[in-house]
Wavefront OBJ file of the C-alpha trace (Angstrom):
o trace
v 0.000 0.000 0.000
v 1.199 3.556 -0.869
v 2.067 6.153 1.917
v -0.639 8.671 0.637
v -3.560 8.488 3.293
v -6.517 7.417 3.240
v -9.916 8.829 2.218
v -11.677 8.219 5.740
v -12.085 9.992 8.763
v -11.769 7.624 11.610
v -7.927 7.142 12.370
v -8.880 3.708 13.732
v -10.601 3.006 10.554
v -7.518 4.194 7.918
v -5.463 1.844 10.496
v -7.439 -1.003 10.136
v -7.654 -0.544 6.355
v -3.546 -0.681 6.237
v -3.871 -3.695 8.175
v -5.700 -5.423 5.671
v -4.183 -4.412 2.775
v -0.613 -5.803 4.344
v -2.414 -8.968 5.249
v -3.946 -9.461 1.800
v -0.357 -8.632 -0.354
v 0.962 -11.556 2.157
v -1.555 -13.752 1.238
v -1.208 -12.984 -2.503
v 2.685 -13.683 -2.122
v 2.146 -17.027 -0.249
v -0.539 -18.504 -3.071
v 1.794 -17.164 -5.364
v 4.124 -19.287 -3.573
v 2.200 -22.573 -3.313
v 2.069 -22.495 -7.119
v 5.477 -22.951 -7.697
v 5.582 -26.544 -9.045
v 8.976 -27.934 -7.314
v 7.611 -27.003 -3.840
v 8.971 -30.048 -1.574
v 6.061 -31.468 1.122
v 7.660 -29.650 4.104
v 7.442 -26.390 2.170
v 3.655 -26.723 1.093
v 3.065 -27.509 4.978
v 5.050 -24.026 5.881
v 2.711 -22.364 3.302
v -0.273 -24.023 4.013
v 0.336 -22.889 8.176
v 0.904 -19.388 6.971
v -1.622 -19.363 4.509
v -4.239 -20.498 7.765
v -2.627 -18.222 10.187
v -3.383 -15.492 7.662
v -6.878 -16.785 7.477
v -7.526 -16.497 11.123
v -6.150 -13.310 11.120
v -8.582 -11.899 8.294
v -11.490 -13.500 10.108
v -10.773 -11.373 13.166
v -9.732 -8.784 11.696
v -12.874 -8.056 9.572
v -15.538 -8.375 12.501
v -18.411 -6.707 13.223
v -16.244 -3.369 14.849
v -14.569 -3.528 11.294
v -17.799 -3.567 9.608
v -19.489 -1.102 11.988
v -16.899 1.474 11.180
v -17.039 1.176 7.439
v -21.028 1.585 7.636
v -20.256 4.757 9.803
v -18.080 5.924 7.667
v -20.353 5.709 4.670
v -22.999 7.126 6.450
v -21.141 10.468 7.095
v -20.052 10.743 3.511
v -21.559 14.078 1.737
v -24.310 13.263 -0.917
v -23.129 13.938 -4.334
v -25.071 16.151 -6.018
v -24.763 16.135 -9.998
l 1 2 3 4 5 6 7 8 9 10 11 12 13 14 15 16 17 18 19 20 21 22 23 24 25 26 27 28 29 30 31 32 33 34 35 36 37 38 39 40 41 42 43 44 45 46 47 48 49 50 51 52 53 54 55 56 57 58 59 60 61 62 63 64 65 66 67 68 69 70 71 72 73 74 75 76 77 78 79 80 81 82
């Protein structure tokens, strides 16, 4: 994720947001590790243990606080008037 900030108001909110997007890149590289085709058995174990602890942390991470926040957040965006 770039450095520029984030187009939300809640500080807790942009934080959780960088969060996520650092989770999901590390998730991207480890699938894009598990299809590498010489990958020996203790090495797709390793993955597949990161790849779940990644999943547990994604699960948590997006709860019902996380949700909350982005439904107040796009509750106090201005109406767009065209």
């Amino acid at each position: 994720m770039s450095d520029r900030p984030l187009a939300v108001t809640n500080s807790t909110l942009s934080i959780l947001i960088t969060e996520l997007s650092t989770e999901c890149l590390k998730v991207q590289a480890l699938v894009n590790q598990f299809q590498l085709t010489s990958l020996t058995a203790n090495q797709q174990a390793e993955i597949l243990a990161e790849l779940l602890t990644a999943a547990v942390h994604l699960h948590n991470h997006c709860d019902e606080d996380f949700q909350t926040l982005i439904i107040e957040e796009m509750e106090n965006l201005p109406d767009d008037q065209d």
